[in-house]
C-alpha positions, 0 to 999 in steps of 0.5 A: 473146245475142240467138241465144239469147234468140231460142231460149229464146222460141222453145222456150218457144212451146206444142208446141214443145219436144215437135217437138225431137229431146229433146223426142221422146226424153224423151216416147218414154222416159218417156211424157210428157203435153203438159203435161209437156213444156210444162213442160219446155220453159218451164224451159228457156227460163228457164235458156237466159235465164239462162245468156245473162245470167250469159255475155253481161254479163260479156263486155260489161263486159270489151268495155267496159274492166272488169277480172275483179276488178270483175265478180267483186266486183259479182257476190259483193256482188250475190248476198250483199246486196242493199239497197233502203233499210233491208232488205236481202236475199241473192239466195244466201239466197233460193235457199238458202230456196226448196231447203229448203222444196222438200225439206221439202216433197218430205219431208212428201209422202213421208211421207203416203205412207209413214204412211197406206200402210205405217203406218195401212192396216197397222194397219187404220185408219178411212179417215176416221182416215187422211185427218184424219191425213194432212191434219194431217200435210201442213198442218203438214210445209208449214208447218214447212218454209216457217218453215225456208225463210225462216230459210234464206233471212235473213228475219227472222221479226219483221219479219213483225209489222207484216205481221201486224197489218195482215193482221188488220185486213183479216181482221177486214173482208175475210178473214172468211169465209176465216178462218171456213172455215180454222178450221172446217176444223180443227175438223172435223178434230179432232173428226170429226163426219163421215169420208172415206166417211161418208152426210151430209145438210148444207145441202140435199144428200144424198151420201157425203164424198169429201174433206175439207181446211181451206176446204172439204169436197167432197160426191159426190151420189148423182147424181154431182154434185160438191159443194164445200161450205164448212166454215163449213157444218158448223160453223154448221148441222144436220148428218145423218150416216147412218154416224157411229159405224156402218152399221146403219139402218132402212128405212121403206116405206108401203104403202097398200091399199084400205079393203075389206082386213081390217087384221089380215090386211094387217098380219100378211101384212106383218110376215111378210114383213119377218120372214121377209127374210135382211137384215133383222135381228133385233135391233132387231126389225122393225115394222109400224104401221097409220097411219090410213086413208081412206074408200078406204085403209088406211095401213101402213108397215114399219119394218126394220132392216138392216146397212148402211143405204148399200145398201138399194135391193135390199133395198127392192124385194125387199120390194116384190116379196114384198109383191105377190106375197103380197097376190096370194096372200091375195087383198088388194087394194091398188087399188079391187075389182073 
């Protein structure tokens, strides 16, 4: 027993099992990560300890003048029922319990898989569609799957009751937030204000929805950070989202130039400009207003229309160049004249 118990220590050491002849095996045939093999190596620790236990101890009673009969009735009553005062608990059942919610659980992933792979991309579904559905789907499989679990494993479900009643009153002082959250969360999955992909502007950042679950929603900036923004966020404030029912926007560009300039001729050079543009649509139609002016400038901003109001930043500068190539052309001066 102690052999063993020393190999299981020491194959639960970090790297180990991956310097074993197994260990190399199993890495050279199904290139596993360190990580992997840790892990591998921590399980087999476990079961070395296990079968040292399940092996050695009825050897020691047997030195010590038990008979089989007793062993194997200890060991039958040990597994079946266990009772610390008024509950009592089946060691059979818990493993029982643990295997099936293993299988639920293995079962409702390969079902996400299944309905959002072959199911919903088949039929062309909204990705933010897809998403809500295929969080829906796994909270709801696990749940199923942990309430069939402790039905396998003995437990009474009522018993639960006085568990519950003191888990509110410490949601109703601690757990708030978390409980706020959690049921945001679900209301943004059933009413979908905001979908996987979706340009929202909520809680002084600016970015596209990356993902969303019960607690939180993750946010990528337009600067590539990373934002984990609680759901209670969305629920209790303003939000902007730019692609909710579509991506047609408009785009806003202030253009100054000096008082000198004739307006009219700014303003029609302008709207020529933007007219005359491939992306900009036609329906709603594009506008140029005069703003107002200064003693030294005139202020006018185009006001367009496009498609996709995600992917303007070309769009915008081809403006631009236009415009100065144009107010070149004309003869209009955008700073003081010579």
């Amino acid at each position: 027993m102690y052999i063993g118990y020393l190999s299981a220590s020491a194959i639960s050491e970090i790297g180990a099992f991956k310097r074993s002849r197994l260990g190399r095996k199993l890495s050279d045939r199904f290139s596993l990560d360190e990580a992997t093999e840790d892990q591998i190596g921590l399980a087999l620790s476990m079961m070395i300890n296990i079968m040292v236990l399940a092996i050695g101890l009825p050897l020691i009673f047997l030195q010590w003048g038990f008979r089989w009969g007793d062993i194997s009735s200890w060991t039958y009553n040990f597994a079946n029922e266990i009772r610390i005062g008024s509950i009592s608990f089946s060691l059979i059942g818990i493993v029982t319990g643990i295997v099936v919610f293993m299988v639920g659980y293995f079962a409702t992933r390969a079902f996400q898989r299944w309905l959002d792979g072959k199911v919903m991309a088949r039929g062309r579904v909204d990705a933010g569609v897809r998403n809500s559905v295929s969080t829906a789907v796994g909270y709801a499989g696990v749940l199923i799957a942990g309430l069939i679990g402790l039905s396998a494993a003995g437990i009474d479900l009522s018993s639960f009751a006085l568990v519950a009643g003191a888990l509110s009153v410490g949601i109703g002082f601690g757990l708030q937030n978390i409980v706020n959250n959690f049921v945001s969360g679900l209301i943004l999955l059933a009413e979908r204000p905001f979908k996987v992909g979706d340009w929202i502007v909520a809680g002084g950042f600016e970015g596209n929805v990356r993902k969303i679950s019960v607690r939180a929603t993750e946010i990528e900036t337009f600067q590539r950070q990373t934002v984990i923004m609680p759901n209670s966020t969305f629920i209790n404030a303003a939000l902007g989202n730019w692609t909710h029912r579509n991506r047609l926007g408009r785009v806003d560009i202030p253009i100054v130039v000096h008082f000198s300039n004739d307006p009219r001729v700014v303003h029609a050079v302008l709207t020529a400009v933007v007219t005359g543009h491939p992306q900009t649509l036609k329906n709603p139609a594009p506008s140029v207003t005069f703003d107002g002016f200064t003693d030294a400038a005139l202020n006018f901003t185009i006001k367009a229309f496009v498609a996709d109001i995600t992917s303007t930043t070309s769009y915008k500068n081809e403006l631009r160049f236009q415009i100065v190539e144009r107010f070149k052309a004309e003869g209009i001066n955008v700073g003081a004249p010579a």
